[in-house]
Structure formats: C-alpha cells, structure tokens
VOPATOR-522447 format. One line per 3 residues: number of its first residue (from 1); their letters; for each residue x, y, z of N, C-alpha, C, O. Coordinates in Angstrom, 1 decimal. Each point is the difference from the previous one (the first is absolute). Example, Ala and Ser with C-alpha at 12.3 -4.5 7.8 and 13.67 -1.06 7.14 Angstrom:
REM VOPATOR-522447
1	AS	13.2,-5.7,7.8,-0.9,1.2,0.0,0.9,1.2,0.0,1.0,0.0,0.7; -1.4,1.1,-1.4,0.9,1.1,0.0,-0.8,1.1,0.8,0.5,1.1,0.1
***
This chain:
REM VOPATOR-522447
1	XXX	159.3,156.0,-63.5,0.0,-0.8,-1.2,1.2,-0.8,-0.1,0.9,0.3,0.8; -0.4,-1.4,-1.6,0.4,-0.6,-0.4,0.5,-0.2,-1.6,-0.8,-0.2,-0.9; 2.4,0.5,0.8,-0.3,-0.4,-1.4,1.0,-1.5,-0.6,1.1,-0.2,0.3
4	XXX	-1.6,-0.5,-1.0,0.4,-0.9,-0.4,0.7,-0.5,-1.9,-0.7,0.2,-1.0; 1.7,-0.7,1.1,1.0,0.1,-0.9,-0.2,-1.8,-0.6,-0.4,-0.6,0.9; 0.5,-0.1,-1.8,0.4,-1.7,-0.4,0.6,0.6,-0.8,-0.1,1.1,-0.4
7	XXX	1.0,-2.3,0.1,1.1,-0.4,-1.0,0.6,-1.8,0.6,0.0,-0.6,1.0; 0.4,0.5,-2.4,0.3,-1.6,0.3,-0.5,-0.5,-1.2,0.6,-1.0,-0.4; -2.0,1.5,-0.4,-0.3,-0.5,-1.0,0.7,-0.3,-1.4,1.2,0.5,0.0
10	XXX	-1.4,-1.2,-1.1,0.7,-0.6,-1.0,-0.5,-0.8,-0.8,-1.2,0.1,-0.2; 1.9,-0.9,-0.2,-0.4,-1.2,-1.1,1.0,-0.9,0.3,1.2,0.2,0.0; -2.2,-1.6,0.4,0.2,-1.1,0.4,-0.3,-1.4,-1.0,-0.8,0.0,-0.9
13	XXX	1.5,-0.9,1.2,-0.3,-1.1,-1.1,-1.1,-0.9,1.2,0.2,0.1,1.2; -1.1,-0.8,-1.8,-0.8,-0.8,1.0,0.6,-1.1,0.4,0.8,-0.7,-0.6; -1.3,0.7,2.3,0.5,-0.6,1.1,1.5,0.7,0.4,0.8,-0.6,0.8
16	XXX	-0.7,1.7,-1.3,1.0,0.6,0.7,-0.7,1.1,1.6,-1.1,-0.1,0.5; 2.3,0.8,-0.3,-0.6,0.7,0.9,0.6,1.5,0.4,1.2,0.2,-0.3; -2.0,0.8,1.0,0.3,1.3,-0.2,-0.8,0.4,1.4,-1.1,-0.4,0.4
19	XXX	2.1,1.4,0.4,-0.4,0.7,1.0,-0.4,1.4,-0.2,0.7,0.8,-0.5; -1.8,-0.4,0.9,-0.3,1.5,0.1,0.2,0.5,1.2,0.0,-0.8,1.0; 0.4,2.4,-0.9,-0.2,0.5,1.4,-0.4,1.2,0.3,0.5,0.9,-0.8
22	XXX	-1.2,-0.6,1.7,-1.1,1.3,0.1,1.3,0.8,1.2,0.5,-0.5,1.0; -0.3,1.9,-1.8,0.6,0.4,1.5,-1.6,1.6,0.1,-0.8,0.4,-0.7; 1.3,-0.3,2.1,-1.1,0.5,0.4,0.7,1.7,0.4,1.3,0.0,0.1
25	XXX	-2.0,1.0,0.1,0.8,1.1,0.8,-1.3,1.3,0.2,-1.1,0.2,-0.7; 1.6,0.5,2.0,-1.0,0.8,0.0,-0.3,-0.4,1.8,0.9,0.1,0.9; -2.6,-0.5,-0.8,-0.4,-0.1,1.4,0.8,-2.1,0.3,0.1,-1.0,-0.8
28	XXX	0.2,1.3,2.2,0.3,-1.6,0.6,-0.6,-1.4,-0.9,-1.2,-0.2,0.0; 2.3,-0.6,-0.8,-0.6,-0.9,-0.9,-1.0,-0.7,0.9,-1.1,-0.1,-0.4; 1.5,-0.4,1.5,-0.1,-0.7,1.0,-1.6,0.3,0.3,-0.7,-0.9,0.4
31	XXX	0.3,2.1,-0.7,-1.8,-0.1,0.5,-0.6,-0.6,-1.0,-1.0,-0.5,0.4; 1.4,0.3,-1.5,-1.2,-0.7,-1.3,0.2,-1.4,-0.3,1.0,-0.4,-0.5; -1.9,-0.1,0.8,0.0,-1.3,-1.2,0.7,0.2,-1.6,0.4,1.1,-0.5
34	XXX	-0.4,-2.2,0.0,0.4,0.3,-1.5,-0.5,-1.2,-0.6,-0.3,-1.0,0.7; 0.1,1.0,-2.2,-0.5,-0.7,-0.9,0.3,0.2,-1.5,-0.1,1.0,-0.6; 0.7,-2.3,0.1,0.5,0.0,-1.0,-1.7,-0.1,-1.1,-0.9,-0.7,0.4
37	XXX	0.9,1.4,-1.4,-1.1,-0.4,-1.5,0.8,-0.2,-1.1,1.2,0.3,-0.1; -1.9,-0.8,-0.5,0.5,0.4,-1.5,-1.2,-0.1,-1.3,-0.9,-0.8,0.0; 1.2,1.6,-1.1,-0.6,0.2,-1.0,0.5,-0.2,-1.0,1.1,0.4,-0.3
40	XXX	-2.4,-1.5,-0.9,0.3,-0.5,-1.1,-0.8,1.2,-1.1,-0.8,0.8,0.4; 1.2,-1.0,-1.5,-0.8,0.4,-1.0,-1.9,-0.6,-0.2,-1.0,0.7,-0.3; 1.2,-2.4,0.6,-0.8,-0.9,-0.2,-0.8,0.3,1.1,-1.2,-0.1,-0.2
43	XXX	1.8,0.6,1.8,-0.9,-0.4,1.1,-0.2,1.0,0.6,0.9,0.9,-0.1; -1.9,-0.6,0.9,0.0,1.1,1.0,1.3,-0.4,1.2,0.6,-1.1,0.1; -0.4,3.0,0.9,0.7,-0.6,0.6,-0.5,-1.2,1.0,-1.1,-0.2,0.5
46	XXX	2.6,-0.6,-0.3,-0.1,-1.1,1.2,0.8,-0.1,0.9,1.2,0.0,-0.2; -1.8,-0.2,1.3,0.8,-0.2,1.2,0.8,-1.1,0.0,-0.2,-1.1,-0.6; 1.1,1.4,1.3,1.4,-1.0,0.0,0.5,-0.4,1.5,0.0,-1.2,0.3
49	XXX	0.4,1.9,0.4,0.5,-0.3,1.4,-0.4,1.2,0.9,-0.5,1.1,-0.3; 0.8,-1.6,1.7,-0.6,1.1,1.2,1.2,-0.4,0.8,0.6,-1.1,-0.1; -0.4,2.4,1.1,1.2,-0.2,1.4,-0.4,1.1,0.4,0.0,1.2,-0.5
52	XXX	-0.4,-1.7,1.7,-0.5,0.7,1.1,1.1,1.0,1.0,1.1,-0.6,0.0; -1.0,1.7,0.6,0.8,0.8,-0.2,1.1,-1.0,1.0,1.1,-0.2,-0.4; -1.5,-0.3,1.6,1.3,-0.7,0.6,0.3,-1.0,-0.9,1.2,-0.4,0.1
55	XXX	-2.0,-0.3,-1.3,1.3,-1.0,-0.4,-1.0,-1.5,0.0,-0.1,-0.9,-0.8; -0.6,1.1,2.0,-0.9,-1.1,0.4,-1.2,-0.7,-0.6,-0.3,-1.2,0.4; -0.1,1.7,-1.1,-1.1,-0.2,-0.9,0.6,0.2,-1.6,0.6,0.9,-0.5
58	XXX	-1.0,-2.5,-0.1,0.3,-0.1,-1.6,-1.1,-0.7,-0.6,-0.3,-1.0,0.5; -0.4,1.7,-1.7,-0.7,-0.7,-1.0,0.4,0.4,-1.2,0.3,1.2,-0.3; 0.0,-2.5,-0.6,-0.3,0.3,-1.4,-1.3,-0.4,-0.8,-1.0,-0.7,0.3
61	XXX	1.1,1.3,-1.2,-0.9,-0.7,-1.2,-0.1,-1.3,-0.7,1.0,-0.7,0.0; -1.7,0.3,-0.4,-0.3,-1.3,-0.4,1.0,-0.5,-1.2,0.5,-1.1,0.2; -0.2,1.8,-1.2,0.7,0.3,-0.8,1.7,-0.6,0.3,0.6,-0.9,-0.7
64	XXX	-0.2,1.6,1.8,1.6,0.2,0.1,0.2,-0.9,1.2,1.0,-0.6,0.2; -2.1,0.5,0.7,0.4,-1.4,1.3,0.7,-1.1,-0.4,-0.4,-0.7,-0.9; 1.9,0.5,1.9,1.2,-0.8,-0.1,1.1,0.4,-1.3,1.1,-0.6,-0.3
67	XXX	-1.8,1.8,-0.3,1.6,0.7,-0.7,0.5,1.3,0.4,1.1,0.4,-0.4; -1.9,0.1,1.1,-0.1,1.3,0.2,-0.1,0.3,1.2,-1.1,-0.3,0.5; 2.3,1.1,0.6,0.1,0.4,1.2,0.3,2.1,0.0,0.8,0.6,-0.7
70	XXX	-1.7,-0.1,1.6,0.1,0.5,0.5,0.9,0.2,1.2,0.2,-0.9,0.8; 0.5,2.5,-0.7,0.8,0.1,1.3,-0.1,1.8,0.3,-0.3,0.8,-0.8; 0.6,-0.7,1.6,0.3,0.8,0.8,1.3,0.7,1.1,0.1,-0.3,1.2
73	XXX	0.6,1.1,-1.9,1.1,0.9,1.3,-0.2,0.8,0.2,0.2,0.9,-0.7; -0.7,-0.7,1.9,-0.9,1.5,0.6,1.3,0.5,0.3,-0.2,1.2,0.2; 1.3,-1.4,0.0,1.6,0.9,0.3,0.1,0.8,-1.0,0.1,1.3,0.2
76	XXX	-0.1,-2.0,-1.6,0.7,0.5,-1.3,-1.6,0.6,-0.3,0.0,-0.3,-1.2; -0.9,0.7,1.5,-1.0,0.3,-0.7,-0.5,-0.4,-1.6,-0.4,0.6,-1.0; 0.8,-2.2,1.2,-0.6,-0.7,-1.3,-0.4,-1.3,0.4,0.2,-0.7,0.9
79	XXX	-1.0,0.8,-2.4,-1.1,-1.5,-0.4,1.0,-1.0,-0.9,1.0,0.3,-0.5; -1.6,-1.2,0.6,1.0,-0.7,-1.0,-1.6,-0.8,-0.7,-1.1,0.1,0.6; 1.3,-0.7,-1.6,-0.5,-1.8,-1.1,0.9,-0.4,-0.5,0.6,0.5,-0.9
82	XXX	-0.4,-1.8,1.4,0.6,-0.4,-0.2,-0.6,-1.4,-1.1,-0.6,-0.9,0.5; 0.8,1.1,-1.8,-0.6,-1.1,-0.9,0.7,-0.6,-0.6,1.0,0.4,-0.4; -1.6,-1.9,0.2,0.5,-1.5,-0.4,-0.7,-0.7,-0.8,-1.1,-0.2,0.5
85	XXX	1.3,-0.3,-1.6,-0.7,-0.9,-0.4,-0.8,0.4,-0.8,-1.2,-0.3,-0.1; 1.9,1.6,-1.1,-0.9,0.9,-0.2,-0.5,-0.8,-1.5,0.6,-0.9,-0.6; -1.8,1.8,0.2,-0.8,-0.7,-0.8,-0.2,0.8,-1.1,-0.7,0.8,0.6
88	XXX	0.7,-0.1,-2.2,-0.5,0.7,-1.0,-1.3,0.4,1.0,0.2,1.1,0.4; -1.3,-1.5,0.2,-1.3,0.5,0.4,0.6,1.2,1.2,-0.7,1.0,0.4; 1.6,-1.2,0.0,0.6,1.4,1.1,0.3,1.3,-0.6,-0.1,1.0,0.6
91	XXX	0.5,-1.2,-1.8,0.0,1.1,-0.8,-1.3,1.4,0.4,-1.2,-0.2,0.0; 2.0,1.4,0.4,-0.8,1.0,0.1,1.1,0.6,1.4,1.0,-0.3,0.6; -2.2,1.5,-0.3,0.7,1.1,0.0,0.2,0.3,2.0,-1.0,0.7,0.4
94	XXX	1.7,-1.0,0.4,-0.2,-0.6,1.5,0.3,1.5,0.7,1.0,0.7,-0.2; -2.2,-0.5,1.0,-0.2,1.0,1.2,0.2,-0.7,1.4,-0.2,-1.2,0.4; 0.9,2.8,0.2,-0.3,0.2,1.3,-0.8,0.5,0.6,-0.6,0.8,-0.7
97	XXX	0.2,-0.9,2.1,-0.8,0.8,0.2,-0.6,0.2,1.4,-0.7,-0.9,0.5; 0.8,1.8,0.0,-0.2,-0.2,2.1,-1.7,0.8,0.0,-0.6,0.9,-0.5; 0.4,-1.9,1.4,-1.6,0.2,1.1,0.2,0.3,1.2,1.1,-0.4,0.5
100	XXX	-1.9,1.3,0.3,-0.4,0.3,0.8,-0.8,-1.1,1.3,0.0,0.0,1.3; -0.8,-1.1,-2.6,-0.4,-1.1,0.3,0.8,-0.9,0.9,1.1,-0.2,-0.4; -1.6,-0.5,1.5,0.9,-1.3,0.9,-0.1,-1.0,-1.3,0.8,-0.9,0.1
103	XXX	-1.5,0.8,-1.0,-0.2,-1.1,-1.1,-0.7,0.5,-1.3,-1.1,0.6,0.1; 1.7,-0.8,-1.2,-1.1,-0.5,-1.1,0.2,0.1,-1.4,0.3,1.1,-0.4; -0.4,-2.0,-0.4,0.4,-0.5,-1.2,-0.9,0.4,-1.0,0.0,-0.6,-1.0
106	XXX	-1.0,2.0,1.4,-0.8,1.2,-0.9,1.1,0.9,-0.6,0.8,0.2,0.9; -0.6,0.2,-1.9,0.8,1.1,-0.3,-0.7,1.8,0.3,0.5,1.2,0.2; -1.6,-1.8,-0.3,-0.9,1.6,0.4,0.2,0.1,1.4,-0.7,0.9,0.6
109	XXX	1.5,-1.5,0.3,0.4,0.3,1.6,1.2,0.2,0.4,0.3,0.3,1.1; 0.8,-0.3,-2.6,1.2,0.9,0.0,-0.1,1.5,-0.3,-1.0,0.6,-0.6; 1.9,-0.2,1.0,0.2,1.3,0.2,0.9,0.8,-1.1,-0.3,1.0,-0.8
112	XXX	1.2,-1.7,1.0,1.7,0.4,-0.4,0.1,-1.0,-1.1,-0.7,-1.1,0.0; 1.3,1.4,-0.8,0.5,-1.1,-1.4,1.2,0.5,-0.3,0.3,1.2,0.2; 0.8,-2.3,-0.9,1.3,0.5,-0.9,-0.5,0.1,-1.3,-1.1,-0.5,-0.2
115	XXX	1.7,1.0,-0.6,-0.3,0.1,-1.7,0.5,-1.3,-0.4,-0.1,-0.4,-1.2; 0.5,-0.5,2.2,-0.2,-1.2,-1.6,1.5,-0.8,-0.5,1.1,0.6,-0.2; -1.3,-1.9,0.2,1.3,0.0,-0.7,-0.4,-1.6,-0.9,-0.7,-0.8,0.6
118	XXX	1.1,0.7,-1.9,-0.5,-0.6,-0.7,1.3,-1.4,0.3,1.1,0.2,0.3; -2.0,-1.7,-0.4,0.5,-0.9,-0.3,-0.5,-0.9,-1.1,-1.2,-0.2,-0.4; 2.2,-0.3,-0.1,-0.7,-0.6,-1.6,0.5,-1.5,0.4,0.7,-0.1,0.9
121	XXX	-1.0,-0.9,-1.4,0.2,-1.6,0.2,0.0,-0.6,-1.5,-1.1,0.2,-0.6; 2.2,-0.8,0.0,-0.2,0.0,-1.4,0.3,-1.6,0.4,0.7,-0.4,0.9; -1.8,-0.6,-2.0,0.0,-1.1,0.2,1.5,-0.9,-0.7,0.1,-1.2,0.2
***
C-alpha cells in the first residue's frame, strides 16, 4: 500500500497562483502512476491531470490545459500541481491519488487517495 499526504492548498485571488504537493510513503512511489481530481459542491468528481510513473506520459483535463502542470520526484517521493491562472471556477477540494494502471483519467481505477486539501479562488 501506499499512503498519500497534500497540502499547499488556500485562498487565492483570481489569476493568481498556488502549488499543491502530494508526498507519498509506504510501498516504492516509483511503481504507481498518480493523478490529480478535484471536487466541487456543483460537480461530480473531475479529472484534472495524469503522470505516468517514469515522468513520461502527461494529460490534463480540458478545463486546466496551459495553466496547470503536473510533476513528479520519484527521489523525494512527491507529486507536485503546479497552478496558474487561477479562476473562482477552480474552487473545490484537490486529490491525490496513485493507480496501479500504466494510464487512466477513471477515478474508479485509483486505488490510494489523500484526504483532500481545499483551494478556494475569490474573484
């Protein structure tokens, strides 16, 4: 198993910007993929980004493409989001989360989740 930690969350003014970071501990970070979600009050959860366990493979969501980068240090056993350009609609509550999966932007194909860390975007 795997367990995973974020923090980094807050309250941001729009078009500012705020880093989260997932640390990981338990079994080798290095075997799982990881994937950022997040949850609104308004929406079901939504997928946000994917990084493939070497690093090599990145998708985001339609939503956050060109503000929002994913990363990865398999040394330090953490994730990073790095977000820009933030918007009042980002508001809600941003997970981590590792697969077993080589790919996939399903949440029912994670395994492991962190509890959560809330970002708010005030206009």
């Amino acid at each position: 198993q795997v367990q995973l930690v974020e923090s980094g969350g807050g309250l941001v003014q729009a078009g500012g910007s705020l880093r989260l970071s997932c640390a990981a501990s338990g079994r080798t970070f290095s075997t799982y993929a990881m994937g950022w979600f997040r949850q609104s009050p308004r929406k079901e959860r939504e997928f946000v980004a994917f990084l493939s366990r070497s690093g090599g493979r990145i998708t985001y969501g339609d939503s956050v493409k060109g503000r929002f980068t994913i990363s990865r240090d398999n040394a330090k056993n953490t994730m990073y989001l790095q977000m820009n350009s933030l918007k009042p609609e980002d508001t809600a509550v941003y997970y981590c989360a590792a697969t077993d999966y080589y790919y996939s932007d399903y949440d029912k194909d994670y395994a492991y989740w962190g509890r959560g860390t809330q970002v708010t975007v005030s206009s």
